[in-house]
N, C-alpha and C positions, 0 to 999 in steps of 0.2 A: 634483544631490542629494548631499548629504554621503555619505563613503564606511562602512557600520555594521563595526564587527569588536567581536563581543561575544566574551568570554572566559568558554568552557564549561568548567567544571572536574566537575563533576556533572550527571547527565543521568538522567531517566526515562521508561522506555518502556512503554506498554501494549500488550499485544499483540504483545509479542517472536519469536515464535517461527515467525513466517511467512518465507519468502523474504528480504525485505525487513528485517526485526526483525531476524533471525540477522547479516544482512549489516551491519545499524548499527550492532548490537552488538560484534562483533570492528571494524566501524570507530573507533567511539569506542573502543574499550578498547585501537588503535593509537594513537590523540591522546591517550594517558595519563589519558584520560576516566573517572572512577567512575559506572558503572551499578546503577541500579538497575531490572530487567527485570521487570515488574509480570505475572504469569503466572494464570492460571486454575486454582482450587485442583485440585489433581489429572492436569496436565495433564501427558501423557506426552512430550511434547516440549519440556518446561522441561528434562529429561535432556540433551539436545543443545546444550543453552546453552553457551557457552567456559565451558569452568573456566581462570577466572583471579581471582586474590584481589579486585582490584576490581570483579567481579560479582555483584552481592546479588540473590539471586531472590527475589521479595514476590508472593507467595500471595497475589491479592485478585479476587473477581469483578467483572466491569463494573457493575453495580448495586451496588457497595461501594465505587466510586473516592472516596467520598468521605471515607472510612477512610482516606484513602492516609497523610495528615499525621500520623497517629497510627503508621501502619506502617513510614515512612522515616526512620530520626533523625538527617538533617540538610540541610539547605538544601541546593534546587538550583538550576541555572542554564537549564535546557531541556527542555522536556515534549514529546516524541514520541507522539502517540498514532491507534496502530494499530487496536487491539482494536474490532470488529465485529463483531457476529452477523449471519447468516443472510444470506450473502455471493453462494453459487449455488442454484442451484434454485429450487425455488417457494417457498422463503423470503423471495427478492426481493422478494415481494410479497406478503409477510405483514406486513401495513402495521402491526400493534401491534406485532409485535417491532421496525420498523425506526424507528418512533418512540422504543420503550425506546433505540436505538443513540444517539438525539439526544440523549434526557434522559444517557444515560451521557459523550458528548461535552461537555456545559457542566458537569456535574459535574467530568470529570478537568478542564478550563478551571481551576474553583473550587479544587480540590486543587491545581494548578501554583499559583495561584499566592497558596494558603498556605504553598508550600513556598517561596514566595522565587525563584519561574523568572524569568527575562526574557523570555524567548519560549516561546510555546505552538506546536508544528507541528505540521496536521492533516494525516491522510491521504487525500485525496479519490479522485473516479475517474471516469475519462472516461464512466462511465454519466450523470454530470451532464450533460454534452451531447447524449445522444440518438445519433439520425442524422445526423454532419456528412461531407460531402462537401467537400474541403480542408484547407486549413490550420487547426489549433488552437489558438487562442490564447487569452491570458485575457477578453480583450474577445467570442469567440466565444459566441452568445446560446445558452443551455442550457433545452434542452425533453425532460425525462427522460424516457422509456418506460416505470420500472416504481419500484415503490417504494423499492428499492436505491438509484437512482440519484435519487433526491429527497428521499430521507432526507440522503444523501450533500450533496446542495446545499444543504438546508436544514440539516444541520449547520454546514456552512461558513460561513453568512450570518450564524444566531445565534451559532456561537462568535467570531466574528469581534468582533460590538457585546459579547456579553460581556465577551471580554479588553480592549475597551477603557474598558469600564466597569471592570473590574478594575487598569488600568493596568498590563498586560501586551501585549507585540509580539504577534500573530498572524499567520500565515504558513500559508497552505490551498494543500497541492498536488492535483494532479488527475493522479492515476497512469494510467496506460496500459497497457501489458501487459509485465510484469516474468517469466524466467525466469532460474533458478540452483536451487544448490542448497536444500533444504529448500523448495521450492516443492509444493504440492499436486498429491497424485495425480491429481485428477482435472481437472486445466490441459490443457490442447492440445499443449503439449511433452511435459511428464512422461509424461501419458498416452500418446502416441504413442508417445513409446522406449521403456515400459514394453512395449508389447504387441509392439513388433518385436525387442526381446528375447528374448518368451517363446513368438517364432517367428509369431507372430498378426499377419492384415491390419486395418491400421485401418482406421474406415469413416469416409470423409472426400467432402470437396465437392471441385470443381476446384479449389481455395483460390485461387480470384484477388483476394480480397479483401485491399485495402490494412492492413496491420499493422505496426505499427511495437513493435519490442520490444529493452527496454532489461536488460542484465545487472544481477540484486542486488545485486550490488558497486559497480557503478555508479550504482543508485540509493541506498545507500549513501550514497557517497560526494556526491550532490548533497543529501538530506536534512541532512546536516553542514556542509553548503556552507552551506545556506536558515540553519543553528540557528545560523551564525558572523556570517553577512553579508547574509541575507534582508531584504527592506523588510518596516515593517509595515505588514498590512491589505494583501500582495499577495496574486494569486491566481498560482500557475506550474505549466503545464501539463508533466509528468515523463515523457520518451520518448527516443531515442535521435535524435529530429531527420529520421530517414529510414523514410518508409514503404517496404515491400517486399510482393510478394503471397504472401499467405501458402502459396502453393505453396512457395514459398524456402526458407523455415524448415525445413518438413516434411523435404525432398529434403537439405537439409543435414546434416537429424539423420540421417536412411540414410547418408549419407557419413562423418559423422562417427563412426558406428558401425560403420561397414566391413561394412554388410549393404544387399545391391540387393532388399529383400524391396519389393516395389511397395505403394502403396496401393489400395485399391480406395475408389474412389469413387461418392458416394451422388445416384443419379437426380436429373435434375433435378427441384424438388418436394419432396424426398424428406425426410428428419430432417435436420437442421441440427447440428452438431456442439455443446454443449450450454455452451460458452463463448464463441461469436461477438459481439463487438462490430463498434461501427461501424466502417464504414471511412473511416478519413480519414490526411491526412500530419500530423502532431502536427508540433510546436515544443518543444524541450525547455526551455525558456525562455519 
């Protein structure tokens, strides 16, 4: 297969301002990239965005992406889009708001590419999968659990025929578990450092479960990679390549913090810690 190197000079992101977003954003804005960072009106973490002159922050709800071509004045080469609702909790499976996620997914699709994109990049998530046990790859057959995770698939399916009804490249990653900065309080890491900080025991399982988690910089920097040189109409599953049990993680962040404050773990049975996916050894590739 011939080798793709597209040349991104302008790039737009929905949903900036998560883990991930932040990280792509100071990525491109090191490839001398102009950004435009598509934010939710009012939102308090559009403040944390780089201040750098090539960063335009565009005010627009997900039910308004279609506004974008009116909002942006001038042609882009690459559509990142992040932005999702109702991500944790029982949102999961509030099936009409995770529909609204799909309808707002072929819209930014339609937006990219009034603006003149070459490639659309979605951000998917190994909730598309289910429960796998092994390796994950794109050919890995996906049987979702909750409505998040099939919103998720079925986003990726329809934008997929869309952009190429629109003749535009499409590129659908399946994220896996990202930590760094600007990552959500209520994640597995955050949360735990946050409370053994504030001298508190987490309440946690034996964590033997397989997890693999890749740095925002590092995913980052593979989303750049997909918007330069990605096939169209792949699917690539985004992980660090190495599962570890999630005791690992936890015991690292006590190290890394230079505090022996133990965990306390939760009966067998017992609560489940309130972001567990499945356990499997992903493929970052």
């Amino acid at each position: 297969m011939a080798s793709i190197q597209r040349q991104i000079h302008t790039a737009i992101i929905t949903g900036p301002t998560g883990a991930i977003g932040m990280a792509l954003c100071a990525k491109l804005l090191a490839e001398g990239v102009t950004v435009y960072a598509v934010t939710h009106p009012g939102s308090a973490r559009a403040a944390l965005l780089p201040q750098d002159a090539r960063l335009h922050v565009v005010p627009c709800d997900a039910a308004e992406l279609a506004a974008l071509p009116e909002l942006i004045p001038e042609k882009a080469d690459a559509f990142f889009h992040f932005a999702w609702a109702h991500t944790i909790g029982p949102g999961r499976n509030d099936m009409p708001a995770q529909i609204e996620n799909i309808r707002y997914t072929i819209a930014a699709c339609r937006a990219a590419a009034q603006l003149g994109c070459q490639v659309f990049i979605g951000a998917g998530s190994q909730a598309e999968y289910g429960r796998v046990e092994g390796v994950l790859t794109a050919q890995t057959p996906c049987f979702p659990e909750n409505g998040y995770g099939m919103a998720k698939l079925c986003a990726g399916q329809m934008s997929r025929v869309e952009c190429q009804t629109l003749g535009m490249a499409h590129i659908w990653t399946r994220i896996l578990s990202v930590y760094g900065p600007h990552d959500g309080p209520a994640t597995m890491i955050s949360g735990t450092i946050r409370k053994l900080l504030h001298g508190e025991k987490p309440a946690l399982t034996a964590g033997i479960q397989q997890w693999d988690y890749l740095y925002a910089a590092d995913a980052a920097a593979a989303f750049y990679a997909l918007a330069v040189s990605g096939q169209d109409g792949r699917v690539y599953p985004l992980g660090s390549g190495t599962a570890r049990p999630l005791k690992d993680y936890i015991e690292r962040s006590c190290t890394c913090r230079r505090t022996r404050r133990p965990y306390r773990r939760t009966p067998a049975g017992g609560p489940r810690p309130r972001l567990k996916k499945e356990s499997a050894k992903p493929l970052s590739g």
